[in-house]
N, C-alpha and C positions, 0 to 999 in steps of 0.2 A: 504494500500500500504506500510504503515511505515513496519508492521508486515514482511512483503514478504521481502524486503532491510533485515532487521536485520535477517531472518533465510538466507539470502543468504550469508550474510556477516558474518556472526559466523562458520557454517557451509563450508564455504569455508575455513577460516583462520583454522578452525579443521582440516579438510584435511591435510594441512601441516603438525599435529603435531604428527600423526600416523607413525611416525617412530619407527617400531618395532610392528605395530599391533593398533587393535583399542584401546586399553590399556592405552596405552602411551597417549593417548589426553584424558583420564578418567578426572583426576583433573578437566584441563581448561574447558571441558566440563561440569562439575559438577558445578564449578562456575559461568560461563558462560548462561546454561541454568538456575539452582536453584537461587542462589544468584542475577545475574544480570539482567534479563528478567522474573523471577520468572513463566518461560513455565511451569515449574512441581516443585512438592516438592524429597527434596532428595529421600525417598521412591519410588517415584513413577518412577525416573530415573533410581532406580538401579531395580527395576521391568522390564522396558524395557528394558537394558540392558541384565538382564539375560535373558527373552525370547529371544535375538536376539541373544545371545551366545546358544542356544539351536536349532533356526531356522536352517533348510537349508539354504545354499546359502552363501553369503555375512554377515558376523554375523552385519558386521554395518548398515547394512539395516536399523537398528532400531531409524538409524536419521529418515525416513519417516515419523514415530509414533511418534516423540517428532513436526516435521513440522505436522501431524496430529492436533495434540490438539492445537495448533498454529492458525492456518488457512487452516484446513480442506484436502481436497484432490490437491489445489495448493500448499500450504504449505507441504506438503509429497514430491510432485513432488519436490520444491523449495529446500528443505533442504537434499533429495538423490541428485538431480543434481550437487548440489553447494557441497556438500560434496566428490562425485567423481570424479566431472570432473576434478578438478586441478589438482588432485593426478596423474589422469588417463594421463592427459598431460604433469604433468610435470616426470612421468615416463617414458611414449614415448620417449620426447625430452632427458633426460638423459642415460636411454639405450643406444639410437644411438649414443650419446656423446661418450658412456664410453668406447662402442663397437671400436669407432676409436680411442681411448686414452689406447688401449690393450699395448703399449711397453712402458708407459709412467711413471718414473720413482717413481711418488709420489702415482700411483691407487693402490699398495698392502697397502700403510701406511693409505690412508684414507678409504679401505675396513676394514681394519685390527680396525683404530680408530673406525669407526661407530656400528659394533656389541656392543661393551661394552654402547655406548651411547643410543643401542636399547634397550638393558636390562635393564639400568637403568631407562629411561623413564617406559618401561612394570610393574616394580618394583615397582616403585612409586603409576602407578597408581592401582598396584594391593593392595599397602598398605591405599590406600585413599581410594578403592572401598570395602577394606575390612572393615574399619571401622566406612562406613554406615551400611553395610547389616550385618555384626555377631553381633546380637542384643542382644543375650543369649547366657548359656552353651550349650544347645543343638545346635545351630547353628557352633558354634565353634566348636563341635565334629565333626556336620556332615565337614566341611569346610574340618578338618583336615584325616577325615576319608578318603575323596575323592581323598585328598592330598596325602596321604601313599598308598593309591590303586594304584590310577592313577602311581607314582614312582616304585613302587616293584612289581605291577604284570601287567599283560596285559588282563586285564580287561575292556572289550567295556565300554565305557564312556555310551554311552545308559543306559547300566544298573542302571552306578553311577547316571544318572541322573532321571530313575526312582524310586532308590533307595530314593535320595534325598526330590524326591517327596512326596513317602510314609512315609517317617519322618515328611516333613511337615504337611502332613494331618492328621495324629496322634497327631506329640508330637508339633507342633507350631500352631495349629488353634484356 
């Protein structure tokens, strides 16, 4: 039962911190899951993780898989539920808010503030997610190769990502 409370409890308070994308809660999650509850090793989170940024659907889905190894298929349910429904509610409830606060003097200045505070979050945790998983030169190639495609051409991401693939199974197995 302890198990079921902490993924509800972690996973709920992550919910919150996805401003700007599942990204931005990368760190506390990292911590949180590795360091504090030791549910997985770093490896093995940024494994999930990238499957879930590859999946269809909802890329954060891939809380299910960490309430997985946790405690099984309640544990899956426990840590998607508690990870979306906050979010899910307290987007509801602030929509309708913001909707009726349309002529309200200060909604462009804290629109205007929270982009820069999403980036930074995504930022962060892109630089913390990057410096588990780019293990080697070749990973750092590929990272930046995908990086320079994805910016200057229009290039299906499909491809980068079976591209990526076939590197791995080559030149990092």
């Amino acid at each position: 039962m302890d198990q079921f409370s902490s993924l509800a409890g972690v996973f709920s308070y992550l919910s919150l911190l996805t401003v700007g994308g599942g990204m931005a809660a990368w760190p506390e999650m990292k911590t949180l899951v590795v360091a504090t509850h030791h549910w997985m090793s770093e490896a093995q989170l940024i494994h999930v993780y990238s499957v879930g940024q590859m999946s269809p659907g909802p890329n954060m889905m891939m809380v299910a898989a960490i309430g997985v190894k946790v405690a099984w298929i309640p544990g899956a349910l426990i840590a998607a539920l508690a990870f979306f429904l906050p979010t899910g509610v307290l987007t509801f409830v602030v929509g309708r808010v913001w909707t009726k606060l349309a002529n309200w003097p200060w909604r462009e200045s804290i629109q205007r503030g929270l982009g820069p505070v999403a980036i930074g979050l995504a930022v962060a945790g892109l630089l913390s997610f990057g410096r588990g998983s780019i293990t080697s030169w070749v990973a750092l190639a590929v990272a930046l190769a995908v990086f320079f495609a994805t910016v200057r051409t229009k290039i299906n991401p499909a491809l980068l990502i079976l591209g990526g693939a076939l590197v791995g199974v080559v030149a990092l197995h």
